[in-house]
DODO-87813 format. One line per field, with one value per residue: residue in one letter; residue number from 1; x, y, z of N, C-alpha, C in turn. Coordinates in Angstrom, 2 decimals. Layout:
residu: c(A_...)
num: c(NUM_...)
npx: c(X_...)
npy: c(Y_...)
npz: c(Z_...)
capx: c(X_...)
capy: c(Y_...)
capz: c(Z_...)
cpx: c(X_...)
cpy: c(Y_...)
cpz: c(Z_...)
This chain:
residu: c(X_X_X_X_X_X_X_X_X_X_X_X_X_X_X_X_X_X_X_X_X_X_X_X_X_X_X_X_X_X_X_X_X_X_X_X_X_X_X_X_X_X_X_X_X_X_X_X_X_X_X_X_X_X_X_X_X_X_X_X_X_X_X_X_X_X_X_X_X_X_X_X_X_X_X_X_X_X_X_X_X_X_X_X_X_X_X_X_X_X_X_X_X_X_X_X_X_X_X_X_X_X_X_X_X_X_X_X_X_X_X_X_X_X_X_X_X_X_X_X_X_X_X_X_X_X_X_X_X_X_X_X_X_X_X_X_X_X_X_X_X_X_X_X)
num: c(1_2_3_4_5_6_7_8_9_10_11_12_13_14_15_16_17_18_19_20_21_22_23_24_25_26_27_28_29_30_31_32_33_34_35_36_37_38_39_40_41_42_43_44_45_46_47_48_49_50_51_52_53_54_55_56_57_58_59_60_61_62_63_64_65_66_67_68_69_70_71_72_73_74_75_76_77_78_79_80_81_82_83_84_85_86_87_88_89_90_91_92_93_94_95_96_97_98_99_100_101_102_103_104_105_106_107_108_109_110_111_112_113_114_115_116_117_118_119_120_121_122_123_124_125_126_127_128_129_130_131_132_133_134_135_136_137_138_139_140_141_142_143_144)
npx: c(-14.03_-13.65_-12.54_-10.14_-8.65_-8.98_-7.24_-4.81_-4.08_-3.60_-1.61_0.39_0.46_1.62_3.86_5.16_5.09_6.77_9.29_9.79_10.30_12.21_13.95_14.00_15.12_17.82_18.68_18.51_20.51_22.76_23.04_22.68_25.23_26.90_26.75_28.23_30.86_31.34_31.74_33.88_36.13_36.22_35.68_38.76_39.98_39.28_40.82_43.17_43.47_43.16_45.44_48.04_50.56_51.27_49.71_48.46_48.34_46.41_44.18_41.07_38.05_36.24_37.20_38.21_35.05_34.56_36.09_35.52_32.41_31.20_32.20_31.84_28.99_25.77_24.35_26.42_28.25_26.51_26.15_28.38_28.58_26.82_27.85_29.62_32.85_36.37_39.50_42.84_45.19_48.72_50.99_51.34_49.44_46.00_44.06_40.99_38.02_35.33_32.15_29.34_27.16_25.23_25.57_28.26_30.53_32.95_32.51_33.73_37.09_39.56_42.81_44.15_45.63_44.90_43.51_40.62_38.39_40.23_39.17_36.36_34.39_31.84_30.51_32.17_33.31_34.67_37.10_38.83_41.06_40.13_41.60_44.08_44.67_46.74_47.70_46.65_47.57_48.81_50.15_52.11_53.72_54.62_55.46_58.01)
npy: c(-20.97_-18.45_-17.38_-18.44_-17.93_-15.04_-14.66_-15.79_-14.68_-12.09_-13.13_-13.26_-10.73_-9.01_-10.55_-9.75_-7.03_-6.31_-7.36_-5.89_-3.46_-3.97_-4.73_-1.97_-0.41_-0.94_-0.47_2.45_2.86_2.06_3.79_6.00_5.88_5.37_8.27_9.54_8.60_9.45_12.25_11.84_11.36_13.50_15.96_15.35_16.43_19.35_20.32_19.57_21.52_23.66_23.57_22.45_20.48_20.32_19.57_21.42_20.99_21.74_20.80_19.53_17.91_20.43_22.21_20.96_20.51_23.86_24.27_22.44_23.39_25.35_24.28_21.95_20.03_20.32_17.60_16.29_17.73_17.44_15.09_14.17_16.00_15.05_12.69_11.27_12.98_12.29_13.82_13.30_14.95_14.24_15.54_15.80_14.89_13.42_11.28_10.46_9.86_8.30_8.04_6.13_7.98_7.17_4.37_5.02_3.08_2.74_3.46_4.02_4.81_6.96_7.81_10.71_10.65_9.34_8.09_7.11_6.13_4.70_2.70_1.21_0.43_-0.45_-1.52_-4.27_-5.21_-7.29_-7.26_-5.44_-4.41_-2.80_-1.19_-0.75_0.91_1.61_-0.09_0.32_2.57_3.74_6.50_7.07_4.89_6.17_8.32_7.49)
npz: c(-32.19_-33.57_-31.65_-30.94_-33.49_-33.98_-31.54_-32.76_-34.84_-33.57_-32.19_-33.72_-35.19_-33.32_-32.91_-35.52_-35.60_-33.04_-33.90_-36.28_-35.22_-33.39_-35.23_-36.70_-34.69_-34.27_-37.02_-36.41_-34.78_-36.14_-38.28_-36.65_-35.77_-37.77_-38.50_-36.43_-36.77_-38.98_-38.31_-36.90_-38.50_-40.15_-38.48_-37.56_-39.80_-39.77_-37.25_-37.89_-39.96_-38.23_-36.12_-37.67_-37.36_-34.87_-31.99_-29.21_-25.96_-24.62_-25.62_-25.35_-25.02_-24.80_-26.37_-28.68_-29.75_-29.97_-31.89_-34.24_-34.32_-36.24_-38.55_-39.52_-40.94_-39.61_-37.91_-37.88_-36.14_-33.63_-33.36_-31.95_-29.99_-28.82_-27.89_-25.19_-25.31_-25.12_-25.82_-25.94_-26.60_-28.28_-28.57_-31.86_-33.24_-32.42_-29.40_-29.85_-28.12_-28.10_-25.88_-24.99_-23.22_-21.14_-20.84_-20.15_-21.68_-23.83_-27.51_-29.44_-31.20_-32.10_-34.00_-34.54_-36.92_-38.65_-41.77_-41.69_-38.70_-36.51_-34.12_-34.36_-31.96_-31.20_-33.02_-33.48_-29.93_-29.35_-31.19_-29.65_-27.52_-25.07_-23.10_-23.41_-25.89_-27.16_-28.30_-30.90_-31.79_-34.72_-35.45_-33.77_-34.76_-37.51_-36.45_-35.42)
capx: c(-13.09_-13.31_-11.12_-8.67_-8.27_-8.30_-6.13_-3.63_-3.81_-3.02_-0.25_1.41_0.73_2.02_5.65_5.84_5.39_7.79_10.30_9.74_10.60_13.85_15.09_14.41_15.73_18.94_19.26_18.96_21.69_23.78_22.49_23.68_27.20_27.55_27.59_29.33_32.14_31.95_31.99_35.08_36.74_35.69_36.29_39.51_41.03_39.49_41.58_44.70_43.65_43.57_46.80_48.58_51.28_51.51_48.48_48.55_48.01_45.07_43.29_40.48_36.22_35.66_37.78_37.36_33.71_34.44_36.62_34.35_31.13_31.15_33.12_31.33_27.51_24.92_24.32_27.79_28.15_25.24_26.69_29.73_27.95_24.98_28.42_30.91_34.07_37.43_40.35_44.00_47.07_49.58_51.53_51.53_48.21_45.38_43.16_39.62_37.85_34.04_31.16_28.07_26.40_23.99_26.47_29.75_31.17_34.01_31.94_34.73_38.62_40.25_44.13_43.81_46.59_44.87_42.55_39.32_38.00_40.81_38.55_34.81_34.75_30.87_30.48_33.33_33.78_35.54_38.51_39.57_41.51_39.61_42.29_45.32_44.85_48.10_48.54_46.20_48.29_49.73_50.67_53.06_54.73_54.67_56.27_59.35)
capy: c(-21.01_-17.65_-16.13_-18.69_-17.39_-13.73_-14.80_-16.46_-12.90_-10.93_-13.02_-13.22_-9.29_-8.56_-10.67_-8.95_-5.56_-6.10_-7.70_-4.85_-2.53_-4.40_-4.12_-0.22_0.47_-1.80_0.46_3.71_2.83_1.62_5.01_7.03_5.68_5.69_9.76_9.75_7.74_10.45_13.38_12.39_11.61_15.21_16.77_15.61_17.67_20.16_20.18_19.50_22.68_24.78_23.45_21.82_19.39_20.89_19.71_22.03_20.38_22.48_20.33_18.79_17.70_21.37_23.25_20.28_20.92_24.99_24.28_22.33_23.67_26.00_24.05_20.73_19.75_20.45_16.65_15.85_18.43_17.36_13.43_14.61_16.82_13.85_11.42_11.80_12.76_12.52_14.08_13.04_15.72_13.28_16.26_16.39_14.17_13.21_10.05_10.57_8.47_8.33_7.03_6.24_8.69_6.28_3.28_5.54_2.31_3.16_3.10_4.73_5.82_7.57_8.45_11.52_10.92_8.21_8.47_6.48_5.27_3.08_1.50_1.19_-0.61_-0.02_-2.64_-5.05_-5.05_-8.31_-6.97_-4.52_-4.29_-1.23_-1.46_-0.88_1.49_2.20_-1.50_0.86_3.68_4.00_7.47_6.75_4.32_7.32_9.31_7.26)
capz: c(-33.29_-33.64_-30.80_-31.81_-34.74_-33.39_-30.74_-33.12_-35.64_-32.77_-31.38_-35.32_-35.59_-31.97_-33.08_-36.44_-35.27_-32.63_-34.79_-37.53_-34.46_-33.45_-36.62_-37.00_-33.55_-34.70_-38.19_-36.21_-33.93_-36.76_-39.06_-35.91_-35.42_-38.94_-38.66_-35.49_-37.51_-40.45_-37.93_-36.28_-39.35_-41.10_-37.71_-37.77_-41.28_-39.62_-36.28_-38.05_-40.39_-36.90_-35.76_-38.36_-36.85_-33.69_-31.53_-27.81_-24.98_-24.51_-26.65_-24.84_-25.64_-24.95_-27.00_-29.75_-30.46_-30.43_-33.09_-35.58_-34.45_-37.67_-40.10_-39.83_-40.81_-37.84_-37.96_-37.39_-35.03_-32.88_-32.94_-31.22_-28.93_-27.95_-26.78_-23.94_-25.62_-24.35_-26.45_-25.86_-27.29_-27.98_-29.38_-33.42_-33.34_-31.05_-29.64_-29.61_-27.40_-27.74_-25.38_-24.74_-22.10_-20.25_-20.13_-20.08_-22.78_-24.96_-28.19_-30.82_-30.97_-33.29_-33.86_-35.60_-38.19_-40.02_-43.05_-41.14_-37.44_-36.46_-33.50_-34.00_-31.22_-30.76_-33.80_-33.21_-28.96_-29.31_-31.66_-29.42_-25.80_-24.72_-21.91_-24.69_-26.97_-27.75_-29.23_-32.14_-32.29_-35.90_-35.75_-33.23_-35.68_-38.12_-36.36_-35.61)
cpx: c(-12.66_-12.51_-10.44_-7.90_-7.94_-7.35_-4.79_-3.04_-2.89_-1.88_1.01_2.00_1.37_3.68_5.90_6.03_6.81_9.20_10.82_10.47_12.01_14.54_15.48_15.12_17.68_19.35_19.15_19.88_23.03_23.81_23.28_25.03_27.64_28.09_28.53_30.92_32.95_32.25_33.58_36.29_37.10_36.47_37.71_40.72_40.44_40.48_42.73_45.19_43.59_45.20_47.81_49.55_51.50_50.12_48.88_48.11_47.09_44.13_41.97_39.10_36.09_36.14_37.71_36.04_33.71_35.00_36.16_33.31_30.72_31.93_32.53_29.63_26.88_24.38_25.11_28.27_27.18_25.40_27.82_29.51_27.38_26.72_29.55_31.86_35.14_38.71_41.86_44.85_48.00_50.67_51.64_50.20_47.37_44.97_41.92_39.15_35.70_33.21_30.42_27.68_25.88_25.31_27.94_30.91_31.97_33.25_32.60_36.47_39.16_41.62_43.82_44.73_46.26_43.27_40.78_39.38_38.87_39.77_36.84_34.28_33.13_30.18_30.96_33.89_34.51_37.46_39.15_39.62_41.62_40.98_43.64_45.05_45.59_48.64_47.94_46.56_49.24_50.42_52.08_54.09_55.05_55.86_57.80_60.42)
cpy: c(-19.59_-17.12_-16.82_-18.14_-15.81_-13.73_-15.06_-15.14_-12.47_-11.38_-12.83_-11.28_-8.95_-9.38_-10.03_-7.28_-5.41_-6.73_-6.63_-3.80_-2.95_-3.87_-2.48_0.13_0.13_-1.03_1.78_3.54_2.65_3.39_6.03_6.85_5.95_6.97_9.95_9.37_8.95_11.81_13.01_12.25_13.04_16.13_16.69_16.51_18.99_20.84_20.33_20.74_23.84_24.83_22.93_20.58_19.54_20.83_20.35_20.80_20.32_21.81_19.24_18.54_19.14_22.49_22.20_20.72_22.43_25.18_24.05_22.40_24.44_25.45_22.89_20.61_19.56_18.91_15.93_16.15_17.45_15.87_13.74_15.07_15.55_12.70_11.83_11.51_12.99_12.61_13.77_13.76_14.68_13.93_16.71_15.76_13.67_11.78_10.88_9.61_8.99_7.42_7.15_6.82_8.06_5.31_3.51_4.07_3.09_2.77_3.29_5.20_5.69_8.20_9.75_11.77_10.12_8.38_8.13_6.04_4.14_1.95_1.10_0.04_-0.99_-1.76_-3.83_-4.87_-6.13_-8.42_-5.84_-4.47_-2.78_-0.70_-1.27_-0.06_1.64_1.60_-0.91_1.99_3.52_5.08_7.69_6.26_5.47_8.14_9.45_7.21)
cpz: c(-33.69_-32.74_-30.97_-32.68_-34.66_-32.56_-32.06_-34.35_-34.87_-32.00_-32.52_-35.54_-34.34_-32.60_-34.40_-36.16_-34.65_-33.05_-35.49_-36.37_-33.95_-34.10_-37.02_-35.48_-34.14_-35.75_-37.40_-35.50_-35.24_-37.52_-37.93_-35.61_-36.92_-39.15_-37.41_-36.15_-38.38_-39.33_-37.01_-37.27_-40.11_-40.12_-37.42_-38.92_-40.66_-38.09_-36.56_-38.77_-38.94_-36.66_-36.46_-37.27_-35.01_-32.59_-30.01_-26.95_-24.05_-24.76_-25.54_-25.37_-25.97_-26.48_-28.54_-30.43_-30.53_-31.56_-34.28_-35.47_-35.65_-38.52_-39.78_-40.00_-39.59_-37.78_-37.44_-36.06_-33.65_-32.39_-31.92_-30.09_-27.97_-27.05_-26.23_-25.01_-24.82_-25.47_-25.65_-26.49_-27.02_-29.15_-31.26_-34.12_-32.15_-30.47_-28.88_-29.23_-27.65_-26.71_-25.26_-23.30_-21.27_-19.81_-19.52_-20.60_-23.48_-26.07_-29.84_-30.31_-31.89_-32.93_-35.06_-36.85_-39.27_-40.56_-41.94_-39.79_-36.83_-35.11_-33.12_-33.10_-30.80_-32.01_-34.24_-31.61_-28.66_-29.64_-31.01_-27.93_-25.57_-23.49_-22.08_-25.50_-27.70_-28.34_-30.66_-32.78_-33.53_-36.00_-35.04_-34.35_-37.61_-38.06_-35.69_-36.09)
């Protein structure tokens, strides 16, 4: 009766642990996109303060992160850094494309003319034709 009863502990404590551990792996993923979200938002006012309306054509990942490596929080910074970016010049504004390193997934894209994240696509991969972007381009319709 007794190793039942130890057995049946240790199979209860063996699914709550790993439950309890789900869930925190599940909030740090969410906790880290959340700053990835805020750093490409942030990093964008500062991009547009480099170049104002006029984005070069220059503009690529690399020259991106030399730009707001000192004007954005080392947090922010360091989100940006950790995932494959791919910048787009689409002359007076950009698209930021984020992904995940390991899976190389489209996990974020951003038009850089609008206030917030237009495609968190990392939390919603259903609402968005990774395959289309351009059906999310607002700035376009902006700048008609």
């Amino acid at each position: 009766m007794t190793n039942r009863l130890t057995s049946l502990f240790a199979g209860l404590l063996l699914v709550v642990c790993t439950s309890t551990a789900c869930a925190s792996h599940s909030e740090l993923i969410r906790r880290q996109y959340g700053i990835l979200e805020s750093a490409v938002t942030f990093s964008a006012e500062k991009i547009v303060g480099e170049f104002g309306d006029t984005i070069p054509d220059t503009l690529d990942n690399t020259v991106f992160l030399e730009i707001v490596r000192d004007k954005i929080p080392a947090d922010y910074y360091e989100a940006l850094r950790t995932h494959g970016l791919e910048v787009i010049p689409m002359k007076t504004y950009y698209l930021l494309k984020a992904y995940n390193r390991k899976s190389n997934k489209l996990i974020l894209f951003d038009y850089s003319c609008t206030p917030g994240v237009d495609g968190p696509v990392l939390l919603s991969p259903q609402e968005y034709d990774t395959e289309h972007l351009e059906k999310y381009d607002k700035c376009r319709q902006y700048m008609e």
